[in-house]
C-alpha positions as CSV (number, residue, x, y, z in Angstrom):
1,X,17.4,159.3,-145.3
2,X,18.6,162.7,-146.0
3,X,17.1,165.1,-149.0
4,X,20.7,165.1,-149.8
5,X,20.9,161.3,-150.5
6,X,17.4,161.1,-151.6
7,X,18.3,163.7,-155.1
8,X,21.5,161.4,-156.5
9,X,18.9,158.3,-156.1
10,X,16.2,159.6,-157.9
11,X,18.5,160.9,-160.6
12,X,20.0,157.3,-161.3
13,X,16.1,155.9,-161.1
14,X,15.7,158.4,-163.9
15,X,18.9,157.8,-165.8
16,X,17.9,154.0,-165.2
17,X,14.5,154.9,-166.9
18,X,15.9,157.0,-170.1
19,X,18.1,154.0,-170.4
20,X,15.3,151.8,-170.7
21,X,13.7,154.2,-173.4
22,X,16.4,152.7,-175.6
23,X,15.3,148.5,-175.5
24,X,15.5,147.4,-178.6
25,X,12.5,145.2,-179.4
26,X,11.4,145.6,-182.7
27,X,11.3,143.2,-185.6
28,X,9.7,141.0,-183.4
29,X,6.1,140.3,-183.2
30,X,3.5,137.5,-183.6
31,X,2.5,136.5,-187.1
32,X,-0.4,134.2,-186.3
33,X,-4.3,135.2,-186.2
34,X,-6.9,133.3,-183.8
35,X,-9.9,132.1,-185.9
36,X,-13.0,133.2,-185.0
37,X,-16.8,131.7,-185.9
38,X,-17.4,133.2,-189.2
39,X,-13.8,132.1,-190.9
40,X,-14.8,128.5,-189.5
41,X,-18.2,128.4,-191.2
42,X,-20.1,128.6,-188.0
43,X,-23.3,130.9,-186.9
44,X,-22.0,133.3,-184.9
45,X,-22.8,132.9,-181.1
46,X,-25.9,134.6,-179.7
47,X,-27.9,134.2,-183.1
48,X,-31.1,132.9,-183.3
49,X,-29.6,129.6,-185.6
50,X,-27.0,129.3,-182.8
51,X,-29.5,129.4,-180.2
52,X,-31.7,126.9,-181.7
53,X,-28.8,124.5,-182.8
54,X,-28.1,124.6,-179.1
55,X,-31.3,123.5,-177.4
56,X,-31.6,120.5,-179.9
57,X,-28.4,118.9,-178.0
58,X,-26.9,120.2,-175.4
59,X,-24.9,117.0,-173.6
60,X,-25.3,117.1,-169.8
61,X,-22.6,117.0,-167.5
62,X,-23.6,113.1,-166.9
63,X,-25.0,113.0,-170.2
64,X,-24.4,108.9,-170.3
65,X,-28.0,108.5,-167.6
66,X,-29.9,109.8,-171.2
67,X,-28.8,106.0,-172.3
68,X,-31.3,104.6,-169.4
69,X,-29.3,101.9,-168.3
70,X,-28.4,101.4,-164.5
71,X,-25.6,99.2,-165.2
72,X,-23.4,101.2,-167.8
73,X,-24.0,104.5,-164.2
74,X,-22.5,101.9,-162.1
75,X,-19.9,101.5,-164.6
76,X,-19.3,105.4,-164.9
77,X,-18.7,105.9,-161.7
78,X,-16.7,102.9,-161.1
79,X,-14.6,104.9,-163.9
80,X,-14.6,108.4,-163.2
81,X,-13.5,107.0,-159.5
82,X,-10.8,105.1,-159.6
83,X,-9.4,105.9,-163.0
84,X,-5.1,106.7,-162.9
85,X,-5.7,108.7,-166.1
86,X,-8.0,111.0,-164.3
87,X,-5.4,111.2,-161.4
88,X,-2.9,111.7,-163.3
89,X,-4.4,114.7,-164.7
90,X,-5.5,115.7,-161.1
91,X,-1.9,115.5,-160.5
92,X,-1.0,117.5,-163.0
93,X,-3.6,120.2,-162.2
94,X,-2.8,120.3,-158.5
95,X,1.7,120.9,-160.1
96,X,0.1,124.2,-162.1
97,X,-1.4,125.3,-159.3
98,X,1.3,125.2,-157.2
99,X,3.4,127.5,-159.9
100,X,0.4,130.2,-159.4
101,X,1.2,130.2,-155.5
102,X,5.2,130.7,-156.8
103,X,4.6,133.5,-159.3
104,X,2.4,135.3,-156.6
105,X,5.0,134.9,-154.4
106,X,7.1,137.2,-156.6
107,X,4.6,140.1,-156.5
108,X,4.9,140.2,-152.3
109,X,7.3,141.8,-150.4
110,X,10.1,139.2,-148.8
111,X,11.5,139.2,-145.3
112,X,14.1,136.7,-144.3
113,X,15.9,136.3,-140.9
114,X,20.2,135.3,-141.0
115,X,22.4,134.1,-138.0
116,X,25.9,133.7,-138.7
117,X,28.1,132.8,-136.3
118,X,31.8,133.0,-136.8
119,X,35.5,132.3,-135.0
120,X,38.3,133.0,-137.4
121,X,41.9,133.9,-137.2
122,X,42.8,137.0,-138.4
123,X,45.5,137.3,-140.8
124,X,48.8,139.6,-139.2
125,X,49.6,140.5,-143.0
126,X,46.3,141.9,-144.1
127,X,44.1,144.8,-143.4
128,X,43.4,144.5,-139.6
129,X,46.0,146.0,-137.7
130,X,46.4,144.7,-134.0
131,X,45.1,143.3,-131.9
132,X,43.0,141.8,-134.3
133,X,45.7,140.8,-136.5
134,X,47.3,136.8,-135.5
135,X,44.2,136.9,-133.1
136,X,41.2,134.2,-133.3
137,X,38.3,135.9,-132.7
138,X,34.3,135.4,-132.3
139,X,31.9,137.8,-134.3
140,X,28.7,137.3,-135.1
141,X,25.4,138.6,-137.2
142,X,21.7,138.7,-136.3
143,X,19.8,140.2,-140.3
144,X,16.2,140.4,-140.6
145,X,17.2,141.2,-144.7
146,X,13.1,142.6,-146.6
147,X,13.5,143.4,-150.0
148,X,10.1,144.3,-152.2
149,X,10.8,144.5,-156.4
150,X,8.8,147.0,-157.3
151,X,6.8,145.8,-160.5
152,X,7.1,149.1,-162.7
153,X,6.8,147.6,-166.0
154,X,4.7,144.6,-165.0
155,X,7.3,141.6,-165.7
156,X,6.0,139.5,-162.0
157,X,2.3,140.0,-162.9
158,X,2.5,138.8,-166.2
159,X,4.5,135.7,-164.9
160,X,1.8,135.3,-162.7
161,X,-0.6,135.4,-165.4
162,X,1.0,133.1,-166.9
163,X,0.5,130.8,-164.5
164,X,-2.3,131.3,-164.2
165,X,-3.5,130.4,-167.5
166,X,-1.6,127.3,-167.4
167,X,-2.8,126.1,-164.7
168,X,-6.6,127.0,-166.2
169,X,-5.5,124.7,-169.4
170,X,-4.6,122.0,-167.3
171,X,-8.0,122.2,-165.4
172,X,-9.5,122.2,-169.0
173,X,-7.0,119.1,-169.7
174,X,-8.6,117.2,-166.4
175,X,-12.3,117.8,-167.8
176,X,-11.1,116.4,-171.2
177,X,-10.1,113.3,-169.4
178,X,-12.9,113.1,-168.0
179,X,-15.0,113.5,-171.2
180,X,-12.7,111.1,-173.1
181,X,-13.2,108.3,-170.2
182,X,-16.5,108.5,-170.1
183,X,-16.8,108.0,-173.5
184,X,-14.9,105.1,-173.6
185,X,-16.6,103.9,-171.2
186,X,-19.7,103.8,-172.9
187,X,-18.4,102.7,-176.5
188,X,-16.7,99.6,-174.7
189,X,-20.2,98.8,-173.1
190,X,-22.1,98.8,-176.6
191,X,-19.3,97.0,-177.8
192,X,-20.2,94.5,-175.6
193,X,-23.9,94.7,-176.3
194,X,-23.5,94.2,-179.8
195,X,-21.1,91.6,-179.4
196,X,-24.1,89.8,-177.3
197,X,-26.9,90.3,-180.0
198,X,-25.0,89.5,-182.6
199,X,-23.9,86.2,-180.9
200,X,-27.6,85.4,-180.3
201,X,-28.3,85.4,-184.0
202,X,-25.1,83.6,-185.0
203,X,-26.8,81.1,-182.7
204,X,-30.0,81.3,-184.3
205,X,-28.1,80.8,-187.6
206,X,-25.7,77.3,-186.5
207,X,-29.2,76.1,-185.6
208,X,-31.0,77.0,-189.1
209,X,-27.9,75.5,-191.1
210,X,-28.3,72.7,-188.5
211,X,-31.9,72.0,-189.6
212,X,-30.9,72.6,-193.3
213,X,-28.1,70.0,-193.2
214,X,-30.2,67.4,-192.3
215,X,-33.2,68.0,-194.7
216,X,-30.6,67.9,-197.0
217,X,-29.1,64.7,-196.1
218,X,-32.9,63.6,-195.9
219,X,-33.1,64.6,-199.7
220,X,-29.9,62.7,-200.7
221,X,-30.9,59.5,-199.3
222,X,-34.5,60.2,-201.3
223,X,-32.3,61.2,-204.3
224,X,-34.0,64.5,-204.3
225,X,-30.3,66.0,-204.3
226,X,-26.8,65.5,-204.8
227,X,-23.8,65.6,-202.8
228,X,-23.1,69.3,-204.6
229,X,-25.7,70.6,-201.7
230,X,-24.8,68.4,-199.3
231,X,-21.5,69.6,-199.3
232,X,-22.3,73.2,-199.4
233,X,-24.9,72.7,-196.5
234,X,-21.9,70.9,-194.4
235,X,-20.1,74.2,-194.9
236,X,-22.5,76.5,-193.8
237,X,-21.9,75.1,-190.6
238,X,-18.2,75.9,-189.7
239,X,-19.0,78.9,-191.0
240,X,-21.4,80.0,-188.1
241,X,-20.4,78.8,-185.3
242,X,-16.7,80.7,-186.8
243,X,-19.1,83.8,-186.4
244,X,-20.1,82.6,-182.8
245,X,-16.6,82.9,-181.9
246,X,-15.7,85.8,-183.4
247,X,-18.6,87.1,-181.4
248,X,-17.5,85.6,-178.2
249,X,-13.7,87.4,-178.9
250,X,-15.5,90.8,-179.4
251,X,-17.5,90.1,-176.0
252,X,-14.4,89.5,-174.3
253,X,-12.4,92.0,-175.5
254,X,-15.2,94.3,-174.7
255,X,-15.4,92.9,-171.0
256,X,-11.3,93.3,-170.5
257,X,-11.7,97.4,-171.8
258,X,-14.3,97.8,-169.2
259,X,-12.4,96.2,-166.6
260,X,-9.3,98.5,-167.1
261,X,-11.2,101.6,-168.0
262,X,-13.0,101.5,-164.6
263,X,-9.8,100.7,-162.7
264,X,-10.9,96.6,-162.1
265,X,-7.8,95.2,-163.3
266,X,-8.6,91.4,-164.2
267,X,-12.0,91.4,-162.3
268,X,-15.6,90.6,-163.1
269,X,-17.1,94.2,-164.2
270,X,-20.4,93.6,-166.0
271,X,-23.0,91.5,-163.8
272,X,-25.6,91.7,-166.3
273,X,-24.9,91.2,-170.0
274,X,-26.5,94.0,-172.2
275,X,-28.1,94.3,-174.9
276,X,-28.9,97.0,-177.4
277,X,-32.6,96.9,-177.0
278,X,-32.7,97.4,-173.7
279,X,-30.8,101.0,-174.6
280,X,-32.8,103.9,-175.2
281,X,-31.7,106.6,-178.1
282,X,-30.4,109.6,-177.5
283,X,-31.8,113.0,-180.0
284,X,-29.0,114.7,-182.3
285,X,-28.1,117.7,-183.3
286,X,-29.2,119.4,-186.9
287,X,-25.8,121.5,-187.3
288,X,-23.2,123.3,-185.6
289,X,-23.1,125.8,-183.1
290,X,-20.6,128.0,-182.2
291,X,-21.5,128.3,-178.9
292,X,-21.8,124.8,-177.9
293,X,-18.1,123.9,-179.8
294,X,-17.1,126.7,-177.3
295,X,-17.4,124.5,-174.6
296,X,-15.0,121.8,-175.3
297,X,-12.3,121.6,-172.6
298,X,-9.6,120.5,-175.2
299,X,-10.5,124.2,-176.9
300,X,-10.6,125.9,-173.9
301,X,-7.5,124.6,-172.7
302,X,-5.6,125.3,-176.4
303,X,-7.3,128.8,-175.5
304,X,-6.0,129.2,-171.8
305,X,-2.6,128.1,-173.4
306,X,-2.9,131.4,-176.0
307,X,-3.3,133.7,-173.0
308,X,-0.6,132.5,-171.2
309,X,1.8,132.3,-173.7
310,X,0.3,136.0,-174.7
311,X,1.3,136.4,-170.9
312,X,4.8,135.0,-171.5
313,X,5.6,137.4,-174.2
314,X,4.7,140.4,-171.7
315,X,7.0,139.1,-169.5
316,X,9.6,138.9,-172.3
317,X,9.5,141.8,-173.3
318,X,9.7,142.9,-169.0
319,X,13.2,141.5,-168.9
320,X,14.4,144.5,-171.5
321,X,13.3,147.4,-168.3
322,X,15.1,147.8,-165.5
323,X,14.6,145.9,-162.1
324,X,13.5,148.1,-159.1
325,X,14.0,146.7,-155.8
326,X,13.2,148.2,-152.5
327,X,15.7,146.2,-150.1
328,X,16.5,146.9,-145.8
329,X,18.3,145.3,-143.4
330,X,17.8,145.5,-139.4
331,X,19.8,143.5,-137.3
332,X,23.3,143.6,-134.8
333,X,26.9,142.8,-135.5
334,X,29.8,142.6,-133.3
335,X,33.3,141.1,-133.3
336,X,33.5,139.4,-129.8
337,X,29.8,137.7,-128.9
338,X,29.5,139.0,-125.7
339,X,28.1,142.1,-126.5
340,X,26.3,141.1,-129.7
341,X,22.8,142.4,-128.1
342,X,24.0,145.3,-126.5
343,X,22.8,148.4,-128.4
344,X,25.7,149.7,-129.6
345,X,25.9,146.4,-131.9
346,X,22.8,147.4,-133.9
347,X,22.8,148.1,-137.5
348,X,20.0,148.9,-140.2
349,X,20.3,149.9,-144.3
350,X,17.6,150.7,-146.9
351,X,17.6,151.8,-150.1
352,X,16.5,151.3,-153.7
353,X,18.5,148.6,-155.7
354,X,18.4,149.3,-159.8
355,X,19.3,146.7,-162.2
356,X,19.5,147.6,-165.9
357,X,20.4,145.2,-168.9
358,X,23.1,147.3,-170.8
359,X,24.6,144.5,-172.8
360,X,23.8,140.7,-173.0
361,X,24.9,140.0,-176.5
362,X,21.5,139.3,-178.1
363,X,19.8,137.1,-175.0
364,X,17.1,139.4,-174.4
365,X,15.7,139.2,-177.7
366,X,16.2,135.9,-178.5
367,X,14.4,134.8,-175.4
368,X,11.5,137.3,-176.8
369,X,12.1,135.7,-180.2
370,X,11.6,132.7,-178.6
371,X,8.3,133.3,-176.1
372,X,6.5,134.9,-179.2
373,X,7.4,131.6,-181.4
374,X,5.9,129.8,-178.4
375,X,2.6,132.5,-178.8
376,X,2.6,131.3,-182.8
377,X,2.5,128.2,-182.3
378,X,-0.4,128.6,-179.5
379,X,-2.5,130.5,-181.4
380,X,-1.5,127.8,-184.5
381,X,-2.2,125.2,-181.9
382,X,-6.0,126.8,-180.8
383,X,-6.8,127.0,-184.4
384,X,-6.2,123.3,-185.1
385,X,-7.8,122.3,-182.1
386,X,-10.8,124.2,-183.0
387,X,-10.9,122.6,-186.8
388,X,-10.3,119.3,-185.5
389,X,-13.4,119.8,-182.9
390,X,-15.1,121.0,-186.4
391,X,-14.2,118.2,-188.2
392,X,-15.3,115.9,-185.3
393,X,-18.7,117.1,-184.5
394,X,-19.6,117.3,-188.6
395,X,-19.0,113.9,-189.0
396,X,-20.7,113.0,-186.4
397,X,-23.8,114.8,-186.9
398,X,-23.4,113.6,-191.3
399,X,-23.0,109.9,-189.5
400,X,-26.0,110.2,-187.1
401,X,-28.2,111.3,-189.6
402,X,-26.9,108.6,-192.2
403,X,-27.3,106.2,-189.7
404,X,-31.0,107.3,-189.2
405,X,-31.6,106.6,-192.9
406,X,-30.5,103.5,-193.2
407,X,-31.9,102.1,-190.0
408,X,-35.3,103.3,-191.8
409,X,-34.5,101.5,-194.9
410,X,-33.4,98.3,-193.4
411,X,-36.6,98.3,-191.0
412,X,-38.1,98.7,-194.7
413,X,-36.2,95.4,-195.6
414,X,-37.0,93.7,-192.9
415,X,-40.1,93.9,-192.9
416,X,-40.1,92.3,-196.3
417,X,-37.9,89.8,-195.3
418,X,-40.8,88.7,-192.1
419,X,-43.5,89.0,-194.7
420,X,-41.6,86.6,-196.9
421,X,-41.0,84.3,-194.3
422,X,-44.3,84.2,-193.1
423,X,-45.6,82.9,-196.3
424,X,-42.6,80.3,-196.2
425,X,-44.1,79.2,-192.9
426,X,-47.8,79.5,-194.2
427,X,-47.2,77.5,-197.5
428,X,-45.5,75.0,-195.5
429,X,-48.1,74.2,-194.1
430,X,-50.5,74.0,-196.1
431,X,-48.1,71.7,-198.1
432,X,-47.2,74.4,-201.3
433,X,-44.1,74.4,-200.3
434,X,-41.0,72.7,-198.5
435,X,-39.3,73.2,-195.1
436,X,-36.4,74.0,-197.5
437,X,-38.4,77.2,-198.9
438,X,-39.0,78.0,-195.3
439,X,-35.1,77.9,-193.9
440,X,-34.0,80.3,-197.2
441,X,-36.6,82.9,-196.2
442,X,-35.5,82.8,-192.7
443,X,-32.0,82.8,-193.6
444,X,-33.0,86.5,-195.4
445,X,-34.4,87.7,-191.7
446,X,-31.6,86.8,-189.9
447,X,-29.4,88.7,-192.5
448,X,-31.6,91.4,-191.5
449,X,-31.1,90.9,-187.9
450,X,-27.5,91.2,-188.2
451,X,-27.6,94.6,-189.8
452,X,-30.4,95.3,-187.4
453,X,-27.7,95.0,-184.8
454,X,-24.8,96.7,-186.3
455,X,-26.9,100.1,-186.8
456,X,-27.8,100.2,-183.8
457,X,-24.4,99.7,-182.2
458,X,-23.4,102.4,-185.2
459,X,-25.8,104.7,-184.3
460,X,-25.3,104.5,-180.2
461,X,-21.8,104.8,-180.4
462,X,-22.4,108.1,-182.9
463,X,-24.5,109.9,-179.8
464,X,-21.8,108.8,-177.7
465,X,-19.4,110.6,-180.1
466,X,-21.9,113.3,-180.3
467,X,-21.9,113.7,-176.5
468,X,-17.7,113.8,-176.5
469,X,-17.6,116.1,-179.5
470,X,-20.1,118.3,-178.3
471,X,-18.1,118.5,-175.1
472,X,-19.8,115.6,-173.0
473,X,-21.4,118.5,-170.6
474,X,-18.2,120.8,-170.1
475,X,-19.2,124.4,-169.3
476,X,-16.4,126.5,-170.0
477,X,-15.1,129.8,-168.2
478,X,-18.2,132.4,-169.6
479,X,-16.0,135.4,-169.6
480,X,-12.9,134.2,-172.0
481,X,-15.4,132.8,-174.8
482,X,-13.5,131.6,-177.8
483,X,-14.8,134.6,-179.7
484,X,-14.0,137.0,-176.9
485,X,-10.3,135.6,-177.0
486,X,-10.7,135.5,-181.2
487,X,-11.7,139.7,-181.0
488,X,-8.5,140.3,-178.8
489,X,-5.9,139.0,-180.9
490,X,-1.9,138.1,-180.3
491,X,-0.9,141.2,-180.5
492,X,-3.1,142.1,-178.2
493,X,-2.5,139.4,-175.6
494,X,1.2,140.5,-176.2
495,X,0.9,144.1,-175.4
496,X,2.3,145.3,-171.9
């Protein structure tokens, strides 16, 4: 290439350039604003009430092992295993990742190789004169064609960004799954436990009405009583062993969530049945960090979607500047393929190639128009993803410490309720009282028992929505913190 040719190609690469002085891009910008801690209510990450929020509860990556039962890790692993939700989100991990390889693609230079091989009659009325013309010849074409855009103004690496991000959100999306199955997994098993505790004192219960029916159909016969209570005694027992049943629904409902949630289909999951005292308790937190909410994978994949969507708009905007391309060709030619590899056949071209939007009618910025409506709605999307987690954890945490109360109170009451029934049992005996006296003050400890159960159940399946709202042992990406990305903005994202 000659200085000669070399001058009028840099002076259209500099006319292309002073053309693209004059995109037209304004009037369109983002109009949302990522929340950061403070706005949410939150202690800022790195402060001393952050740090000690944190070290109360901090949920372990197999945070589920803290409940001490063998059966419910089999269970887990069964699930995380075999689950089609997880592999679906694999799946769709392993697709985004393959769009990275694509847009990376773009940023390298390309080389392809061409063989054309041709026999064609040549027209006798057109531009060949003989004796090509009315002849049938052979020609053929060996191309090795390279071509390399060069990426001035940054349109392939923010496409590759782009990509990049998304495919970060859906590894973010996979953890989620994970977390969300895994808690499932564990509700479903105290489900189950509960349902089997609370069908031991329904049975307890059919067999106290039991007794009481017949002491009152002893009294009847004395006289003592009339067939008022001997009615209402009768009734008592459909009434139980309804509960029993409603118990044995739960259990199996339980034992059919199980199955599915760990990929058993219609089989036999639990070999053991649990129960809620053989659980141990898990500690709770005292308030909310920011640091810890950080970690969620559905926030960090709502904040991976914000940078790539920041990434889009980049590329957007890209699209108004010319495209550069460094293109060559090496190969031969010939009419005739005899001599198609003889040397005088060879031919070879390089050269810049310039393409510059003049005109579109309005399609350039409506697709930036569009990409930054994609960034609002992102950002919009991050923010109610982060409230959401908010909301989440702080009922979570007003729950688990409501629950704590209670269970205090009602150990209170039952204890009341055993005291009472012991002097039943004791006046019984000593013949101040009736067995009648004794069955009513048991009937008061087994209402007990029942709420006994139910806050527990409660307050289990509050750590295990502790665990998933704290972010069931997710560790996020440390560098793109959701403050970090809060600090940098849209705009900022936008900028290229």
């Amino acid at each position: 290439m000659t200085p000669s040719t070399i001058a009028p190609r840099l002076l259209a690469l500099a006319a292309a350039l002073a053309l693209a002085g004059c995109a037209d891009m304004s009037g369109i910008d983002p109009g949302s604003t990522l929340r950061d801690a403070p706005s949410l209510g939150l202690n800022q990450p790195g402060s001393a009430a952050s740090a000690s929020a944190q070290s109360d509860f901090a949920p372990a990556t197999d945070w589920w092992r803290g409940f001490g039962d063998d059966q419910l890790n089999r269970l887990m692993e069964q699930a995380l295993a075999g689950s089609p939700t997880l592999k679906l989100a694999q799946a769709r991990l392993a697709r985004a990742q393959s769009v990275i390889e694509v847009a990376r693609a773009a940023t390298q230079p390309q080389l392809n190789g061409s063989l054309d091989l041709t026999r064609q009659l040549y027209t006798e009325n057109g531009l060949y004169p003989p004796p090509l013309a009315g002849a049938i010849v052979n020609s053929g074409t060996v191309n090795l064609n390279g071509s390399w855009e060069l990426d001035f103004f940054g349109k392939n690496r923010a496409a590759l960004d782009a990509s990049v991000g998304s495919a970060r959100a859906a590894e973010a999306d996979a953890q989620a799954a994970r977390v969300l199955l895994a808690s499932n997994v564990a509700r479903a098993y105290f489900q189950l436990a509960r349902a089997n505790d609370q069908f031991d004192v329904a049975r307890r219960t059919l067999d106290q009405r039991d007794q009481q029916l017949r002491l009152v159909q002893d009294r009847v016969q004395a006289g003592l009583d009339t067939q008022l209570e001997l009615r209402q005694s009768e009734g008592a027992l459909p009434e139980a062993r309804q509960q029993m049943e409603a118990m044995r629904e739960q259990a199996e409902l339980a034992h059919h969530a199980l199955a599915a949630l760990t990929g058993q289909g219609n089989r036999e999951v639990v070999q053991t049945q649990p129960s809620l005292t053989a659980v141990k308790a898990m500690a709770a937190p005292a308030q909310l960090p920011a640091d810890l909410l950080g970690q969620r994978a559905d926030i960090v994949a709502a904040r991976w979607r914000v940078e790539a969507a920041g990434h889009d708009v980049g590329n957007a905007k890209a699209q108004f500047y010319p495209n550069i391309n460094l293109i060559g060709l090496v190969g031969l030619s010939t009419l005739g393929l005899g001599r198609l590899f003889d040397a005088g056949s060879a031919q070879w071209g390089v050269g810049p190639a310039i393409r510059l939007p003049i005109f579109d009618a309005g399609r350039l910025r409506a697709n930036l128009r569009g990409k930054t409506a994609d960034l609002d709605a992102a950002v919009e999307s991050y923010n109610a993803t982060v409230l959401d987690a908010i909301h989440d954890a702080a009922d979570q945490i007003a729950s688990a410490q409501s629950i704590a109360r209670q269970q205090g109170e009602q150990r209170d009451a039952r204890a009341a309720a055993e005291s009472a029934y012991q002097i039943a049992v004791q006046r019984y005996q000593a013949g101040l009282g009736t067995f009648l006296n004794v069955l009513a003050a048991e009937t008061a400890v087994l209402s007990q028992r029942r709420l006994e159960v139910d806050l527990a159940a409660r307050a289990l399946d509050t750590q295990v929505g502790l665990a998933r709202a704290f972010g069931g042992g997710y560790r996020g990406d440390a560098g793109s913190g959701t403050n970090s990305l809060s600090k940098a903005g849209p705009q900022q994202l936008a900028a290229h």
